[in-house]
DRENTORKOL-3810 file (N, C-alpha, C; in nm, 4 decimals):
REM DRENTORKOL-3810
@n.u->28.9193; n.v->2.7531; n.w->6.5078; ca.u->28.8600; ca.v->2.6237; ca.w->6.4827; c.u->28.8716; c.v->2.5871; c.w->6.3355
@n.u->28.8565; n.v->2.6704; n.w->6.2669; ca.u->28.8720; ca.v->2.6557; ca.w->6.0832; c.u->29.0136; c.v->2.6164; c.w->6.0534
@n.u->29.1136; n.v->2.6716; n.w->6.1121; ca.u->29.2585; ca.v->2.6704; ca.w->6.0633; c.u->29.2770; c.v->2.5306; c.w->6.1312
@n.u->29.2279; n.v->2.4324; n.w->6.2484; ca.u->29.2458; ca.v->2.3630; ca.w->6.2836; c.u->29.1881; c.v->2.2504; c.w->6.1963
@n.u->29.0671; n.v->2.2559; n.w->6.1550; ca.u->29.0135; ca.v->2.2175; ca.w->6.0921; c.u->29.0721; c.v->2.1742; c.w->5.9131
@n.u->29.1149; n.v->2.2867; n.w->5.8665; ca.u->29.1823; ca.v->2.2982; ca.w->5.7508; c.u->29.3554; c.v->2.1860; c.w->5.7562
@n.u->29.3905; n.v->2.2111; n.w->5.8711; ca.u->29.5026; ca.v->2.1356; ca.w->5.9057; c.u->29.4641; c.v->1.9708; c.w->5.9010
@n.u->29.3867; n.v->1.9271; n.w->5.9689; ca.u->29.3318; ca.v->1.8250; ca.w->5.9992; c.u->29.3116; c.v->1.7981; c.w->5.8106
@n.u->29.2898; n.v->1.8277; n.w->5.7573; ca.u->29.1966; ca.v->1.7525; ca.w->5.6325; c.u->29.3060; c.v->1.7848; c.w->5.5642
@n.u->29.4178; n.v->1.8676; n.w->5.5714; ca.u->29.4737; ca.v->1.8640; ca.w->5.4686; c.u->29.5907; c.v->1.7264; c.w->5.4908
@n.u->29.6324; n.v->1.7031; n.w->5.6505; ca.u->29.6801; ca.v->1.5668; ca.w->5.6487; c.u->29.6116; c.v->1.4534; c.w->5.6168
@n.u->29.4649; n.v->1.4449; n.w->5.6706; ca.u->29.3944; ca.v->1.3465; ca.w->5.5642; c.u->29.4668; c.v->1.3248; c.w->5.4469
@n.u->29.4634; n.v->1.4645; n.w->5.3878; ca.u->29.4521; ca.v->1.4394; ca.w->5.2065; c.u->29.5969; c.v->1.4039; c.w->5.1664
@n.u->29.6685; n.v->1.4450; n.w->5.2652; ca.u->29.8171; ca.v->1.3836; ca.w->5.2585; c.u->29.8454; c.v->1.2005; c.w->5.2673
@n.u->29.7904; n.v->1.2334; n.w->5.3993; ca.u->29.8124; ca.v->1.0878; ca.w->5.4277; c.u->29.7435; c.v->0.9852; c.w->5.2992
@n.u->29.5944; n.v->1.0167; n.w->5.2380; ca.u->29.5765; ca.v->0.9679; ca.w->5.1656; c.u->29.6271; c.v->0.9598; c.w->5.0350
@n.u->29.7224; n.v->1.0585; n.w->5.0074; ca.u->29.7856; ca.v->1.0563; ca.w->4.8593; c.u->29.8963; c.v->0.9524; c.w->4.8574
@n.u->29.9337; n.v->0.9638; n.w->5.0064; ca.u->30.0415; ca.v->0.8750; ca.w->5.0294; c.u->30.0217; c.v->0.7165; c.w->5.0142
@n.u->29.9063; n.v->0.7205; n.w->5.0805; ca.u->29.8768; ca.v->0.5160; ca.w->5.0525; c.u->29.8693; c.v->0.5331; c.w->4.8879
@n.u->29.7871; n.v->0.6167; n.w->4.8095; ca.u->29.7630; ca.v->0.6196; ca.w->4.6832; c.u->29.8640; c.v->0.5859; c.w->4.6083
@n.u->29.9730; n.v->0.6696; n.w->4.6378; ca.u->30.1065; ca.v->0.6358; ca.w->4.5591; c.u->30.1747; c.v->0.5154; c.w->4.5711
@n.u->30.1647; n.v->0.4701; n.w->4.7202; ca.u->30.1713; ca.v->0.3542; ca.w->4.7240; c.u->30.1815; c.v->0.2249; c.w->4.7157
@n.u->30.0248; n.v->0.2336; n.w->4.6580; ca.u->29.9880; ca.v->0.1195; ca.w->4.6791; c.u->29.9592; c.v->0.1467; c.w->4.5116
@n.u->29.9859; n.v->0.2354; n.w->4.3806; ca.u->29.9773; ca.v->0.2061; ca.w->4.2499; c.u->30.1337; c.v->0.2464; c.w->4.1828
@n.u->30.1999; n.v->0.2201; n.w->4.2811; ca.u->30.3735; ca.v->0.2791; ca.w->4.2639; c.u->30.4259; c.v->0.1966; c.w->4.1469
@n.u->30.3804; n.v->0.0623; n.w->4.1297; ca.u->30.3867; ca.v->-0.0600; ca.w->4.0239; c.u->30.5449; c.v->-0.0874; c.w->4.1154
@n.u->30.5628; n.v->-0.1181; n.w->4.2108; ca.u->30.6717; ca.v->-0.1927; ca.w->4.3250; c.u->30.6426; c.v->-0.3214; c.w->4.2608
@n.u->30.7686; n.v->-0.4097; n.w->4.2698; ca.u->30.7381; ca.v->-0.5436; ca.w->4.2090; c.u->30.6671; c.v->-0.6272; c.w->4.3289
@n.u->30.6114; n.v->-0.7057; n.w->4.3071; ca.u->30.5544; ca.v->-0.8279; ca.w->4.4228; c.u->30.6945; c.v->-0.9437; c.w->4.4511
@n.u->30.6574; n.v->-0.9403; n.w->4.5434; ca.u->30.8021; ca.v->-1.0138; ca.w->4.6274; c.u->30.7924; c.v->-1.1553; c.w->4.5271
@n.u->30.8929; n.v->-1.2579; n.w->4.5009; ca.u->30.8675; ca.v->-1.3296; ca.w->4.4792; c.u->30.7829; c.v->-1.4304; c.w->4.5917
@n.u->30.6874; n.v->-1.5688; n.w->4.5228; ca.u->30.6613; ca.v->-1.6217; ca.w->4.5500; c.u->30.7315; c.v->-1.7249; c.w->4.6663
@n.u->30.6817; n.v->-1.7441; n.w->4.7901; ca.u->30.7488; ca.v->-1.8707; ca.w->4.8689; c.u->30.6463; c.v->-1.9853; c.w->4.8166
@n.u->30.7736; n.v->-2.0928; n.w->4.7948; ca.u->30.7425; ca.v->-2.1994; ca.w->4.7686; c.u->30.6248; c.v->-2.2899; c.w->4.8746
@n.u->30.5214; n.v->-2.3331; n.w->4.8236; ca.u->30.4102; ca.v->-2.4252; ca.w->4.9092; c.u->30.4165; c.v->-2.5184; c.w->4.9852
@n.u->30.5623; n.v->-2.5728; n.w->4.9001; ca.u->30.5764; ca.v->-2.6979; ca.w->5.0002; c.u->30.7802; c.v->-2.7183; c.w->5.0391
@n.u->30.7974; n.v->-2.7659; n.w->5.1117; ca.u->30.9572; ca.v->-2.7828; ca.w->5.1543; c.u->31.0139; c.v->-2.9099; c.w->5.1432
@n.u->31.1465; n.v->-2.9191; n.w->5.1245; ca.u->31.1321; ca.v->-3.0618; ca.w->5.1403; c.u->31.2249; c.v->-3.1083; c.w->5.0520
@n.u->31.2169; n.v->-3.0460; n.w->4.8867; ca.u->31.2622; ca.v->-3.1519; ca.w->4.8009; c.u->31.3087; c.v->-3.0562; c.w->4.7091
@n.u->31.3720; n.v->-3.0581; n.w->4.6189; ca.u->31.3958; ca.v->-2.9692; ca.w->4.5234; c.u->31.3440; c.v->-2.9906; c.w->4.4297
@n.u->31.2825; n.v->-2.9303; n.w->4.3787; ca.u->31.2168; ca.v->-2.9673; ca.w->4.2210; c.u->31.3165; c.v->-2.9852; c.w->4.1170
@n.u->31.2201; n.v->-3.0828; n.w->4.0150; ca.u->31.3297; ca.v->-3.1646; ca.w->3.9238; c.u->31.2856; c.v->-3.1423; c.w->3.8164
@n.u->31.1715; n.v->-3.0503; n.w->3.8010; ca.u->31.0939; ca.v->-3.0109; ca.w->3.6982; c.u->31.0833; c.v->-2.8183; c.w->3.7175
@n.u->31.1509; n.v->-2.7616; n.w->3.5615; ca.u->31.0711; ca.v->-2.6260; ca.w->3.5630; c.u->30.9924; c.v->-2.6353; c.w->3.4819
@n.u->30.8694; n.v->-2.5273; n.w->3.4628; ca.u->30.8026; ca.v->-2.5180; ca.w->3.3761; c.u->30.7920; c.v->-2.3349; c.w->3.3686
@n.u->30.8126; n.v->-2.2742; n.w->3.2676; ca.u->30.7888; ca.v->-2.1552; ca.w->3.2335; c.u->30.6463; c.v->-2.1256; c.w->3.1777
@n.u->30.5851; n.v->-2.0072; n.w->3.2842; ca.u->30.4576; ca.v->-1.9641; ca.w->3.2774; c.u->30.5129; c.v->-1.7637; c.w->3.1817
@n.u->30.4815; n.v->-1.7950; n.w->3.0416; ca.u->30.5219; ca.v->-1.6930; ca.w->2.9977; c.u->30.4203; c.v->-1.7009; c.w->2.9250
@n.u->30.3658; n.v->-1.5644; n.w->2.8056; ca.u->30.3082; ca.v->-1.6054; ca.w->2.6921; c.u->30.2041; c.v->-1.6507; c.w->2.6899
@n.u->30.0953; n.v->-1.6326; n.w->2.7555; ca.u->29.9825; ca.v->-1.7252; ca.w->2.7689; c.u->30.0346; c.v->-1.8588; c.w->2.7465
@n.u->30.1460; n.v->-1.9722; n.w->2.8069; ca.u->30.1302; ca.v->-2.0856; ca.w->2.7605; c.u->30.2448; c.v->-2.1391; c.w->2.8578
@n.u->30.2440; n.v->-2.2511; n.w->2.8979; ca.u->30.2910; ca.v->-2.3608; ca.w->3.0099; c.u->30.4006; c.v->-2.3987; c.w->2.9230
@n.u->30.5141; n.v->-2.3635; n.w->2.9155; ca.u->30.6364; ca.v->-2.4882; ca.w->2.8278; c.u->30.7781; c.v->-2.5358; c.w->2.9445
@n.u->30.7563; n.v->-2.6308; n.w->2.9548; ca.u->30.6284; ca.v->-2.7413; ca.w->2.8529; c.u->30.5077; c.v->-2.7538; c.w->2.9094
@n.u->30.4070; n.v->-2.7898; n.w->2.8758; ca.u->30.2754; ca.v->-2.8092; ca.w->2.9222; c.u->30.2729; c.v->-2.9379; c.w->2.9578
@n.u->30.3638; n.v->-3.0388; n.w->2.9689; ca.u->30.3139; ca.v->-3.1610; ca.w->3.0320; c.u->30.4518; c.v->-3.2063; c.w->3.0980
@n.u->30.4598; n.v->-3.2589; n.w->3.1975; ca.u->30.5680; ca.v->-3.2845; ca.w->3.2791; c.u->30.5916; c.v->-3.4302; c.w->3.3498
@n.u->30.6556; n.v->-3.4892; n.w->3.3654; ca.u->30.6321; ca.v->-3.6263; ca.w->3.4048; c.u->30.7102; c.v->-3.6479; c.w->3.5271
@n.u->30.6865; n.v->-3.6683; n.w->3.6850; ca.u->30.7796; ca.v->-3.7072; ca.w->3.7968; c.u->30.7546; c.v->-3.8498; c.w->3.8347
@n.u->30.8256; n.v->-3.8120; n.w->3.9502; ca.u->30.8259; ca.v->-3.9641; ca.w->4.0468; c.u->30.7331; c.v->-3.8928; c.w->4.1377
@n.u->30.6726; n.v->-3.9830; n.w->4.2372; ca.u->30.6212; ca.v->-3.9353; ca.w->4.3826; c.u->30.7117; c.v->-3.8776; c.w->4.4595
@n.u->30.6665; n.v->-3.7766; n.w->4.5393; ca.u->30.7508; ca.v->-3.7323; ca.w->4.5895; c.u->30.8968; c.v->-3.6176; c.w->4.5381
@n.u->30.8740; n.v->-3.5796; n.w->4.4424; ca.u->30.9512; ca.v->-3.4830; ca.w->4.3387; c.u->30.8091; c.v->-3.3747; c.w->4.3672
@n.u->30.9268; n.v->-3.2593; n.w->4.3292; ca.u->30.8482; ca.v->-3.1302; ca.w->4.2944; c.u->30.8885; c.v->-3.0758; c.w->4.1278
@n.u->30.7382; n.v->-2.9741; n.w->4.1208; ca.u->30.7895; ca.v->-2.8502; ca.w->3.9940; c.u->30.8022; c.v->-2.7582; c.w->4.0427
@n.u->30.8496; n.v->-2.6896; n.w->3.9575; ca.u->30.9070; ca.v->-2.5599; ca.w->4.0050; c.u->30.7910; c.v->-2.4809; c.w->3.8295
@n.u->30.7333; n.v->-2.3796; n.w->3.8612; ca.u->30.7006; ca.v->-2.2820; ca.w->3.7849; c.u->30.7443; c.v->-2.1487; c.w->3.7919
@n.u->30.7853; n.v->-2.0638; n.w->3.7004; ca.u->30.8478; ca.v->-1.9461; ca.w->3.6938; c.u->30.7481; c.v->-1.8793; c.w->3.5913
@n.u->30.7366; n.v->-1.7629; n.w->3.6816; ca.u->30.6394; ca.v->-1.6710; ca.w->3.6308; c.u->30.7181; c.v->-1.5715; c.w->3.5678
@n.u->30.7424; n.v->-1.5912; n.w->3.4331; ca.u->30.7850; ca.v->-1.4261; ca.w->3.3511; c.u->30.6844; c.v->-1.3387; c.w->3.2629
@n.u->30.7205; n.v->-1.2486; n.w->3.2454; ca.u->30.5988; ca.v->-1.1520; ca.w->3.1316; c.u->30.5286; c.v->-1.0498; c.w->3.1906
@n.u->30.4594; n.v->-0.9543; n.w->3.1697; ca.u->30.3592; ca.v->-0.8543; ca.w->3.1866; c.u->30.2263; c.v->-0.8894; c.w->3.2746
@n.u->30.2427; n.v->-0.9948; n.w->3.2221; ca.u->30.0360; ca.v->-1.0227; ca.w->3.1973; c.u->30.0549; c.v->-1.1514; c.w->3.3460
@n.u->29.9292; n.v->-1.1061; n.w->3.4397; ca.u->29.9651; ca.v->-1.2148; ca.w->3.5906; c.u->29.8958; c.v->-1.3686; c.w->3.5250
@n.u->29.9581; n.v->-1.4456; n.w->3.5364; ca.u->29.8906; ca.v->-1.5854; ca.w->3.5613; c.u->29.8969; c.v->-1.6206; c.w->3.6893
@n.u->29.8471; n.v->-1.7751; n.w->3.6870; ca.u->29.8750; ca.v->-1.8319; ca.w->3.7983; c.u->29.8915; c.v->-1.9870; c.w->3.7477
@n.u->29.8362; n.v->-2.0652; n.w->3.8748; ca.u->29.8721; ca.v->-2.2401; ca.w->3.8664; c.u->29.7652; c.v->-2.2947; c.w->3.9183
@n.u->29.6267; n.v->-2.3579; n.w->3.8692; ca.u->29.5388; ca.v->-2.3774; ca.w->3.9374; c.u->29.4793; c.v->-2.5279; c.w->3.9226
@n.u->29.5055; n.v->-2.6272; n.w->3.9875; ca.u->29.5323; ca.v->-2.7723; ca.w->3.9549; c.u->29.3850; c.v->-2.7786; c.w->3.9365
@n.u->29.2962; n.v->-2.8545; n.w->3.8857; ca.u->29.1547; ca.v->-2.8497; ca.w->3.8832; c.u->29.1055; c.v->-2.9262; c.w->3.9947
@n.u->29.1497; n.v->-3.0289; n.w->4.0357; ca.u->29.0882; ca.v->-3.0676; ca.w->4.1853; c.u->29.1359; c.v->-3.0104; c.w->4.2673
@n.u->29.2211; n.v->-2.8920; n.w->4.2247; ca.u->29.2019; ca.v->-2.8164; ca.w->4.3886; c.u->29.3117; c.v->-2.8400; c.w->4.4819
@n.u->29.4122; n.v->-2.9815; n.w->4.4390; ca.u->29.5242; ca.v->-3.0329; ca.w->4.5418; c.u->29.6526; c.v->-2.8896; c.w->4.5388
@n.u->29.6724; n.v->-2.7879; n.w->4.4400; ca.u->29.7520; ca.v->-2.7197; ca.w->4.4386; c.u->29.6929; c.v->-2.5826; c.w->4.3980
@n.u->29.7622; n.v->-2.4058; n.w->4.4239; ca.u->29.6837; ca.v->-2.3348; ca.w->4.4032; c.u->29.8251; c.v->-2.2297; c.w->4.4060
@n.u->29.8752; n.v->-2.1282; n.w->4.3364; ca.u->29.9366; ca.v->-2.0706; ca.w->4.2993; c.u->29.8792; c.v->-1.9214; c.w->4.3013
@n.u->29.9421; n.v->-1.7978; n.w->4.3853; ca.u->29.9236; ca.v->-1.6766; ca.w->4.3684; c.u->29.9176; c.v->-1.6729; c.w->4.1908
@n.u->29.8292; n.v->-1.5068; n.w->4.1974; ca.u->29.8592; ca.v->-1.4728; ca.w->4.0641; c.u->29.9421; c.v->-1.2883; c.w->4.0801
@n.u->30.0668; n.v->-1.3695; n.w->4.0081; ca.u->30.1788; ca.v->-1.2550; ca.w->3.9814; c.u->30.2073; c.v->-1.2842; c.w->3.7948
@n.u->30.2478; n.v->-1.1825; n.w->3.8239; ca.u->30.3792; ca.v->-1.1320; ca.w->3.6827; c.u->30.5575; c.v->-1.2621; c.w->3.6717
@n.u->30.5510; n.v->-1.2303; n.w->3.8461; ca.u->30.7077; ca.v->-1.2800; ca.w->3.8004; c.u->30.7109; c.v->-1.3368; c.w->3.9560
@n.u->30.8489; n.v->-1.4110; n.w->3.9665; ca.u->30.8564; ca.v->-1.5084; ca.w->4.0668; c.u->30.8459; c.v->-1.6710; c.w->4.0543
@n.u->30.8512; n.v->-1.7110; n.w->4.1359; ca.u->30.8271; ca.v->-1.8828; ca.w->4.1543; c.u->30.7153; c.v->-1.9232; c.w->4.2253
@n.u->30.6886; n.v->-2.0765; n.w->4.1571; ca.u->30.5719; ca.v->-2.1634; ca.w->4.2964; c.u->30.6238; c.v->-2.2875; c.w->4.2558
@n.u->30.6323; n.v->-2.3305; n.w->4.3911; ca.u->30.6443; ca.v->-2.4701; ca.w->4.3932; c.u->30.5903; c.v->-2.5692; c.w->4.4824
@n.u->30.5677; n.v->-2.6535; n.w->4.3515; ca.u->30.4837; ca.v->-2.7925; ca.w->4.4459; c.u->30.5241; c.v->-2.9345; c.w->4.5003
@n.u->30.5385; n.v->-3.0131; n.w->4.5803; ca.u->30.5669; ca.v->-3.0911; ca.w->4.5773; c.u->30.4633; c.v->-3.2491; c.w->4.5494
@n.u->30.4744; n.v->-3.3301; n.w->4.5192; ca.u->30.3315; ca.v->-3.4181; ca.w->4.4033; c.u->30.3724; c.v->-3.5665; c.w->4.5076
@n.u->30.3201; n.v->-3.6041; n.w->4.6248; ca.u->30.3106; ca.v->-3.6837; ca.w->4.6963; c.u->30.3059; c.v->-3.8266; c.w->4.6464
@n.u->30.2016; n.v->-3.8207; n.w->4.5408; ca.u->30.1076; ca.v->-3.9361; ca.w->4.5356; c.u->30.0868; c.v->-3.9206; c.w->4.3781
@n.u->30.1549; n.v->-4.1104; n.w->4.2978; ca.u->30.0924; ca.v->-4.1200; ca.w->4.1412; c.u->29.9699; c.v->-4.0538; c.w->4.1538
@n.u->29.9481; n.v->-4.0028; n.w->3.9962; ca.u->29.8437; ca.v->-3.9808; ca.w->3.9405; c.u->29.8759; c.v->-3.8588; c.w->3.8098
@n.u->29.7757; n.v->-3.8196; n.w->3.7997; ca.u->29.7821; ca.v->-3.7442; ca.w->3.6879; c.u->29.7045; c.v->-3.5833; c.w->3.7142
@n.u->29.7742; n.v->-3.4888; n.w->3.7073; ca.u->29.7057; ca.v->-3.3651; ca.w->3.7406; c.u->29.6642; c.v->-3.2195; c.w->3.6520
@n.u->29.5927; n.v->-3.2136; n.w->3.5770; ca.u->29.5848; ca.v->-3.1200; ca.w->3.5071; c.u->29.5740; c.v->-2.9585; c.w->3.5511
@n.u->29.5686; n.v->-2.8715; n.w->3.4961; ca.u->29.5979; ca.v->-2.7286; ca.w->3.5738; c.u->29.5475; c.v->-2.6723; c.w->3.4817
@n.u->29.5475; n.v->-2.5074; n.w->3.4794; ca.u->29.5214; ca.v->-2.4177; ca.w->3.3994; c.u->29.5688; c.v->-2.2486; c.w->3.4579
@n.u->29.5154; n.v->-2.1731; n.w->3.4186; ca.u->29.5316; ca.v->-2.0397; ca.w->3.4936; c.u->29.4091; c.v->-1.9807; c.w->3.4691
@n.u->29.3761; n.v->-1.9294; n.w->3.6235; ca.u->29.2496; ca.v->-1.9043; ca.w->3.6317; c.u->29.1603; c.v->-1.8022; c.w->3.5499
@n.u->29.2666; n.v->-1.6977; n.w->3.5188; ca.u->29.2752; ca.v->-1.5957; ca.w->3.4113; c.u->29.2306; c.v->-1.5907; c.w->3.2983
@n.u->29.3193; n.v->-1.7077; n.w->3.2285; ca.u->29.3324; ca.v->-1.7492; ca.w->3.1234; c.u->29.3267; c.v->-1.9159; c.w->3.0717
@n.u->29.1408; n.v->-1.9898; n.w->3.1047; ca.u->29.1137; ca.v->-2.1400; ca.w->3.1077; c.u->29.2379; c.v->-2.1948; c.w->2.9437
@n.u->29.2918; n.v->-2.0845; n.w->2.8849; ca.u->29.3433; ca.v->-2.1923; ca.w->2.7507; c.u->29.4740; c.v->-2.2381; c.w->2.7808
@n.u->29.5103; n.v->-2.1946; n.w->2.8896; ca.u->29.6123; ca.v->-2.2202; ca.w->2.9307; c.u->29.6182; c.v->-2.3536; c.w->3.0112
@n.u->29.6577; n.v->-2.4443; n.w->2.9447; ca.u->29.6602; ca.v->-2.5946; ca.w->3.0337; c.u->29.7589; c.v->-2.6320; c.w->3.0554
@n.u->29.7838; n.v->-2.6979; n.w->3.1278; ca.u->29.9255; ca.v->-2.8102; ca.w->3.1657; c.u->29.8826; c.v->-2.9418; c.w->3.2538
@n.u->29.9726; n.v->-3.0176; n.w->3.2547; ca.u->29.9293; ca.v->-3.1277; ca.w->3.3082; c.u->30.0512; c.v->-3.1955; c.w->3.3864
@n.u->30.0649; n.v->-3.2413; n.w->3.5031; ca.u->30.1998; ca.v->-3.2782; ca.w->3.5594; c.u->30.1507; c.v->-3.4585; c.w->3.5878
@n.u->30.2580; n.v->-3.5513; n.w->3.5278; ca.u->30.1921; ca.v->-3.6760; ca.w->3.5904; c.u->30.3365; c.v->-3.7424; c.w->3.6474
@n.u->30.2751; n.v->-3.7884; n.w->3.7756; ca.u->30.3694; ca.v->-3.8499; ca.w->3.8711; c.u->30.3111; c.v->-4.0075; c.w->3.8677
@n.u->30.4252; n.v->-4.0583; n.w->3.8017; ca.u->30.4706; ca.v->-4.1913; ca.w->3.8391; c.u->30.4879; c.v->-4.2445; c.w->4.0095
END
């Protein structure tokens, strides 16, 4: 019963080293799928550096951005009313497509100094 016993826990401790390694292996995160379909974006904006460049972007209705996540450190894309919302990674893409004039400011949730603003004509 002990040797059975001993068997049993030592695959536990296997099996558990195994998710462990796993899941802190530092594997990259897949890139991002884009939010919306449809259109190609006509706008990039690079999320590097703590900072949006460019930080302000100007479309038509109906145009998308495209954001590219490079660097170490995760941001994200977090529109303040809420109409758009961006994983937070290291690296990859998000993209939005901007329906309707107006004016939209953003930030990263991470990091509030980080602003940008996209305005669709």
């Amino acid at each position: 019963m002990a040797a059975r016993s001993s068997r049993a826990l030592a695959a536990l401790a296997a099996a558990l080293l195994l998710i462990g390694l796993t899941a802190c292996s530092g594997a990259a995160k897949p890139a991002l799928v884009p939010s919306d379909t449809g259109a190609d974006p006509v706008v990039t904006v690079s999320v590097v550096d703590n900072r949006y460049e460019p930080a302000e972007v100007e479309i038509e209705a109906g145009q998308a951005v495209r954001w590219v996540f490079e660097g170490a450190m995760e941001h994200d894309v977090v529109a303040e009313d809420g109409s758009f919302v961006s994983e937070l990674v290291t690296e990859g893409e998000y993209v939005h497509v901007f329906e309707e004039a107006g004016e939209f400011p953003y930030d990263c949730s991470v990091h509030p100094e980080m602003t940008g603003r996209v305005v669709v004509r």
